[in-house]
N, C-alpha and C positions, 0 to 999 in steps of 0.2 A: 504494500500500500504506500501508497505518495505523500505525502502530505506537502503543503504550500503554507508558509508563515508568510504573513504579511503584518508590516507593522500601519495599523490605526487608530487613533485616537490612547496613541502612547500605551497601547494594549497589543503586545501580540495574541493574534487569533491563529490557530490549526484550523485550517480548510480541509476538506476531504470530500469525495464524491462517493455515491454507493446509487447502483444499482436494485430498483425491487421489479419484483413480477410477481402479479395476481391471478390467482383464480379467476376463470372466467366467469362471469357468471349471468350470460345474457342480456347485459343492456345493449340498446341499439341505440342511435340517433340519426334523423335521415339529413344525407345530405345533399345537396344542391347541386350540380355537375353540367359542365357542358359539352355539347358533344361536335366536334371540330368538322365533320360532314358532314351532318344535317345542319349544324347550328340554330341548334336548340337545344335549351335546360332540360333537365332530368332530374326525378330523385333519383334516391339512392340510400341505401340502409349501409352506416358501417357500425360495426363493433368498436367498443368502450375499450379508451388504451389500455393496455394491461403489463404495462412495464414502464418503468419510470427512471428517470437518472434524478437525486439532488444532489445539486453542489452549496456546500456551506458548513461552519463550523458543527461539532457535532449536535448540541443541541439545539440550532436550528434546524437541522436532518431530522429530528425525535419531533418533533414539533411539526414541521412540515408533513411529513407521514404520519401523522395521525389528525392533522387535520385533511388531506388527502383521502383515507381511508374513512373516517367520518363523512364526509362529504358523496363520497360515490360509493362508498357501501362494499367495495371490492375485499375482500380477505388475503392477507398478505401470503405470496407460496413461498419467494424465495429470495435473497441478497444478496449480493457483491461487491467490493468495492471496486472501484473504477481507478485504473492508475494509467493510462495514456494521456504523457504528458504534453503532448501539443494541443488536447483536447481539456487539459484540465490547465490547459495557460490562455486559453479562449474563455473556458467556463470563468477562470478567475477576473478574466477583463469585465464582460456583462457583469458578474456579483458586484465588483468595484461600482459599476455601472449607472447599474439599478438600484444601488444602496447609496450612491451618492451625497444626496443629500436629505438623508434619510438619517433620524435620530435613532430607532431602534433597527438592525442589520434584520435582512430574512435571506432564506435560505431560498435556491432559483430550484424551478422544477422544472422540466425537461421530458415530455413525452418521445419514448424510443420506440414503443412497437403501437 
């Protein structure tokens, strides 16, 4: 596992990424699509992500993932952490990013499947 120390607000934070994957468990949502030779819209049903990357200190990760799993009901299968570091030196640019100017840090979520 990788970890990225950055120093802010005179606090080093330990960043780390993990990977989860859910149980499926049937939701659907339809979506809106077009179609490049007729041109014209379409639904379209897809299946509810079922895996997730966050990037962020550990207990915004514990935090994040449970308010994730509250929220769509998904039951967690399984976890990884994530250590490709050209990809957790992007994930850490957005975090800086998005937390900018932001008084309490959160953690970024990241649909993969």
């Amino acid at each position: 596992m990788t970890l990225l120390i950055i120093q802010l607000n005179f606090k080093d934070m330990k960043l780390q990424c993990q990977d989860f994957y859910f149980y499926p468990n049937g939701t659907y949502s339809t979506e809106r699509k077009y179609n490049n030779n007729t041109h014209t819209y379409f639904s379209d049903i897809q299946e509810g992500s079922r895996a997730i990357r966050i990037f962020g200190t550990l207990e915004q990760i514990d935090k994040a993932l449970d308010d994730y799993v509250e929220r769509t009901g998904l039951n967690l299968d399984e976890c990884y952490d994530y250590d490709t570091p050209s990809k957790l030196r992007q994930y850490q640019e957005l975090y800086l990013e998005r937390n900018n100017h932001a008084r309490k840090f959160k953690a970024i979520i990241i649909n993969i499947v």
